[in-house]
N, C-alpha and C positions, 0 to 999 in steps of 0.2 A: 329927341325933338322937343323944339319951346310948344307949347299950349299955345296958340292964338286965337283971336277970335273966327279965324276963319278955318282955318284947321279944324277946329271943333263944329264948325256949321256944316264941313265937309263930312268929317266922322260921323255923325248923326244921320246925314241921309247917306250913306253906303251902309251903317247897320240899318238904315229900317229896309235899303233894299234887300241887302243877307237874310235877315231877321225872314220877310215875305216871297224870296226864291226869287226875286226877280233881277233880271239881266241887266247888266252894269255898263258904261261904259264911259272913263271919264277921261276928258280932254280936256288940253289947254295948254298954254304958251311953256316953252322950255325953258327946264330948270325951274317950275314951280314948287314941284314936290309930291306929284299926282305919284309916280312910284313908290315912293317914302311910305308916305301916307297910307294907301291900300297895302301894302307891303306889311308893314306896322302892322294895324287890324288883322289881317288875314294868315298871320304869319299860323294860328295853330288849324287853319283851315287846309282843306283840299281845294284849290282853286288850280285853274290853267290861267297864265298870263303871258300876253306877249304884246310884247311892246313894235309900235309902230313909228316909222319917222318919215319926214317928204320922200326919201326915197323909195318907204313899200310899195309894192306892185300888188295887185290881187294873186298874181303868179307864186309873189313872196308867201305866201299864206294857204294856200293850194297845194305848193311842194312840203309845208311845214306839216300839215296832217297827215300828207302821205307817208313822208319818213317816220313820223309815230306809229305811223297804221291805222290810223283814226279815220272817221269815214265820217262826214255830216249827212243827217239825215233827214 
């Protein structure tokens, strides 16, 4: 991936949020590179990702933690 200037304004607040434990959550128009990007950074981390589109349901995301077995608390 090129370096741009916004790429790097992006990098920098997703590490200070990493850096401070705080919960993430980044949106925006398709095919910008919000994947890419926290992808990139996060790759030697433990993270859960999943990706969302017009068609998630809350149902979509309900069945996903069940079939992990993950429970929210």
């Amino acid at each position: 991936m090129v370096p741009t200037q916004e790429t790097i304004r992006v990098e920098f607040m997703i590490e200070h949020y990493v850096r401070n434990k705080m919960p993430l959550l980044v949106m925006g128009p398709n095919s910008t590179g919000k994947t890419n990007i926290v992808t990139n950074m996060l790759r030697d981390q433990k993270i859960l990702q999943i990706n969302f589109s017009i068609q998630t349901v809350s149902q979509n995301l309900s069945d996903y933690f069940y079939d992990q077995e993950m429970f929210l608390v």
